[in-house]
Structure formats: C-alpha cells, structure tokens
C-alpha positions, 0 to 999 in steps of 0.5 A: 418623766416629770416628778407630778407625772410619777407621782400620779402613776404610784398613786394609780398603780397603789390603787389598783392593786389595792381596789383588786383584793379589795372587791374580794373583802367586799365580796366576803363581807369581812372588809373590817380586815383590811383595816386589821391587817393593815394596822396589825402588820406593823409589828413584824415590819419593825421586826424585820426592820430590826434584823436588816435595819434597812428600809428597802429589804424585801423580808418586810414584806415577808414579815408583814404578810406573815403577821397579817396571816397570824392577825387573820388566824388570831381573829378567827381562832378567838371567834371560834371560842363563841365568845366573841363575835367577828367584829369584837375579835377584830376589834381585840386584836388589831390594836393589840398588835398595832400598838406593840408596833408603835411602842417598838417605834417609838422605843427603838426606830424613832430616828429613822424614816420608819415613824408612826406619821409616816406609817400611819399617814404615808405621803405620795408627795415624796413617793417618788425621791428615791430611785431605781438606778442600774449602772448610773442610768435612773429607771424610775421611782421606787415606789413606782416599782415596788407597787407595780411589783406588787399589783404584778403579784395581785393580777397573777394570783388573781388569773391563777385562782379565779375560779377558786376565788369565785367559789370560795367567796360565793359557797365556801361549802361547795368549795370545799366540797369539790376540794378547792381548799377554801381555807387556803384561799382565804389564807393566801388572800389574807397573805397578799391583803397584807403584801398590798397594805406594806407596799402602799404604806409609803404612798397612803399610809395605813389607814387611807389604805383602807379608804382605797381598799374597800371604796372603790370595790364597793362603789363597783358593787353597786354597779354589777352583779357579774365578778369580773366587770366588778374587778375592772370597775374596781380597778378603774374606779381606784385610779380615777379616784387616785388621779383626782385626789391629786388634783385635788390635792393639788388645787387645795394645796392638802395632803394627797393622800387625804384627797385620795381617800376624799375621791375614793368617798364621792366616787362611793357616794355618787354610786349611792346616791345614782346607780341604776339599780341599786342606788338611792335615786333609783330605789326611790323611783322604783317605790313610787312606781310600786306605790302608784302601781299598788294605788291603780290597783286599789282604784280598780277595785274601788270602780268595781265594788260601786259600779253598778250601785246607787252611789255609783255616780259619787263613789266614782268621781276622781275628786271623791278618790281624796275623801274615800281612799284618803289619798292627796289629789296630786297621788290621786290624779297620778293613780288616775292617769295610770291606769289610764295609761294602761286602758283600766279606766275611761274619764269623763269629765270628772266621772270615771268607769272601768273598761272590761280590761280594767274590771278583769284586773280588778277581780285579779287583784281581788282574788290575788 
C-alpha cells in the first residue's frame, strides 16, 4: 500500500469516527463542546506523558478521556451556579485547561514530538511514518490502527446504546423517566468525544478536529430529520470531505489538514445553500410560492369586492392591479397567471372575471 493510499485511509477513518459522535454534539445543541474537550484534554495527555514518557502509551487515552470528563462536569457544575450561562462557562474553562497544558509543554516536553504546532495543528502528511510491525512483518501505519480502533470503540458504543442515545438526546426528561440514566449517556459520550479528539491529534490537530466534527454532521442535518440516515450521511460526508481536502491539498501543494477542514466547510455550504427542504435556495422558492399564493388570494378578493360594481370594468383590469394593489407588473402577471392556473379567474384581453370556483375561494379567504 502506497504512503498517498495510507494517508487518505487515516484521514477517512479520522473522519468517520469523528463525524459519528459528532452528529450527537449537533443533536444536543452543545457542539461548543467538542472544541472544549478537544483543547481541555491537553493537560492530562501531557500528564500521563510525564508518568510514561511515551507517546504511543494507551494511559493517553485514558488521561484525556478522564480530563474531558472532568471539563464537561467543570462546565456544568459552574453553569448550574446561574451565574454564567453555558456558552460563558465553556468559554472559562477550556482555555484554562488548555493553557496549563501548553505551559507544561513548553516547561517540560518542548524536546520531544509532543509540541503546541503539532498539538494544535496535527499533520496526516506524517501520520503514516510510524508502524505497526509483529515479528518483522509491517501491518500498516499506526495512526491508521489507532483511529480504526477508535472508530471500532465509536460504532460498538453507538449500536449498544442507540435507543439510549435517541432518547436522551431528544427528551432528556423521558429519558429519565423510563430510567435509561441520561446523565450516564452524557458522560460516556463526552468520554468518547474525548477518545476521538486524542486520537485524531496526530492527523488534524485539535482545533481542525473541530471542523471535522460538527461540519459534516451538520451538513446531514440539513439533509434528513431521521437519526439513523443522519449518522450514515454524517460518516460519508466526513470521508468525502477527508479524501478531497487531500487532493486538494495536494494540488495546492497546502496542509492536508487545512484542506480538510476547507472540504468539510463547502460540503456544509453547498448543503446551505441546496438542500432540498432546509437550504437557502429552497426557502427562498418556498417564500416566493407562499408571496404569489398570498398575492392570488388578494386578487380574488379584490375581483369579488368590485365585481358587480360600476367600476367593475376599471377595477378589474390586470394593468389597474399595479396601481390599486401596488404591486409590479411582473408580480402582478405572476398572481395572474396563478390563479389562472388554478381555474379562479377567466382573462380577456386585458379584462379579468372570476369563475365560481374563484369566488368560492374569495369568500374563504374572506372569512379565514
């Protein structure tokens, strides 16, 4: 296997696992976290660095989930004073946490691989160098094992607790009512949040874990309202965006990571701006049929008020429409051809009339 082909299998596999807990953050409305315990874990990997002084050593992964479990209690236990709100309580916590980490650093471990660039930034460009290698035979990058362990971890604990996840992130009140402990759940997914964002420092870095994170979840929010397509295109939407920041890095001769999280940003705005029922364009059509729809029933009304009258003949010509309803004479024809389109009004010429169908719908609109 190819070092090009190995590094686009960690970024995939990175991504994955971290779009997969990420839809959760994005469900729960506290996708803030994820940067908090992305950052907040630094401290304890350093700490457990110090005890093992190597880099490889599973107890960093034990070290940062425990820290990111103690940032997620800081944050709530200083959000249940009133004092401050979430967002403040976040905002207190993580850099306080972050910045004992990088002063450890750069203290005590500015020597070794563990620095704030790599920490901070990561880079997938050397993800693959170090190997795994059982009796001379080599089986593969680390990093690549590491995050498919990882992701392994994300998906059993996923499949296991799915029905405690759903409804704890939905109703945390029934979920405590039919005893499926939601604070536990929060817990052990704030645990794994943390799992995740140790794991992928090697490949993005803390903060692009971020980008990784919530993009691709809330891009498949935007998509579906059903969990489980979410989760899927959450996951494919992460590897997509994964593989083209490479060859988008690549092509730019710029960091991979960065590319990455660039990918993960246009998948998210081309959802924005596209999908079908949530996006920018679709919300925009949906206005303009409501405002034609709103101005059809106006114009109804109006043909129904002066049919009949003297100034029958001038009140309900489509050209008058501009200068009574004040509309243009491009939303007027619009209005026109609409509910001509439904059979309300007949045009003659310029001159129009209800038919009865349209003077039923006036005096429902009348009544409404």
């Amino acid at each position: 296997m190819t070092p090009q082909l190995e590094i686009q299998l960690i970024a995939a596999v990175t991504a994955a696992a971290c779009a997969l807990v990420g839809a959760f953050l994005v469900l729960r409305k506290t996708a803030l976290l994820s940067d908090a315990i992305s950052h907040a874990i630094l401290p304890g990997i350093v700490l457990a660095y110090f005890q093992t002084e190597n880099l490889n050593s599973p107890l960093l992964l034990v070290a940062a989930a425990a820290t990111g479990v103690l940032t997620v209690g800081m944050i709530e236990a200083l959000g249940r004073t009133r004092l401050v709100k979430q967002d403040a309580a976040i905002a207190l916590v993580f850099p306080a946490l972050f910045s004992i980490g990088v002063v450890l650093i750069s203290r005590y471990a500015s020597g070794v691989h563990l620095d704030t660039d790599a920490v901070l930034l990561g880079d997938p460009a050397f993800s693959w160098i170090r190997r795994v290698e059982v009796g001379g035979r080599d089986l593969g990058p680390q990093s690549l094992w590491l995050m498919g362990a990882v992701l392994a971890l994300v998906v059993a604990f996923v499949a296991l607790f799915y029905k405690e996840l759903k409804i704890s992130t939905f109703d945390a009140a029934l979920a405590g009512a039919l005893g499926l402990a939601p604070a536990a759940v929060h817990y052990a997914l704030m645990t794994l949040v943390s799992v995740v964002a140790v794991g992928a420092f090697d490949v993005v870095g803390s903060i692009l874990v971020v980008g990784l994170m919530i993009a691709p979840p809330a891009a498949a929010w935007l998509l579906t309202d059903r969990l489980p397509v979410m989760l899927g295109l959450s996951v494919a939407l992460g590897v997509a965006s994964a593989v083209a920041g490479y060859w988008l890095a690549r092509g730019l001769d710029v960091s991979i990571a960065g590319a990455m999280a660039v990918m993960a940003g246009v998948v998210f705005a081309a959802c924005l701006a596209f999908a079908p029922d949530r996006g920018l364009v679709a919300q925009a059509r949906r206005q303009a049929r409501q405002r034609v729809a709103f101005a059809e029933r106006m114009l109804l009304v109006h043909l129904l008020h002066h049919e009949h009258t003297p100034e029958a003949e001038r009140e309900c010509r489509v050209g008058h429409l501009q200068e009574h309803l004040r509309w243009e004479r491009s939303f007027a024809q619009r209005a026109v051809r609409a509910a001509e389109r439904g059979g309300a009004v007949t045009r003659t010429g310029d001159q129009l009339a209800l038919t009865e169908p349209g003077r039923e719908a006036a005096q429902r609109a009348m009544v409404a």
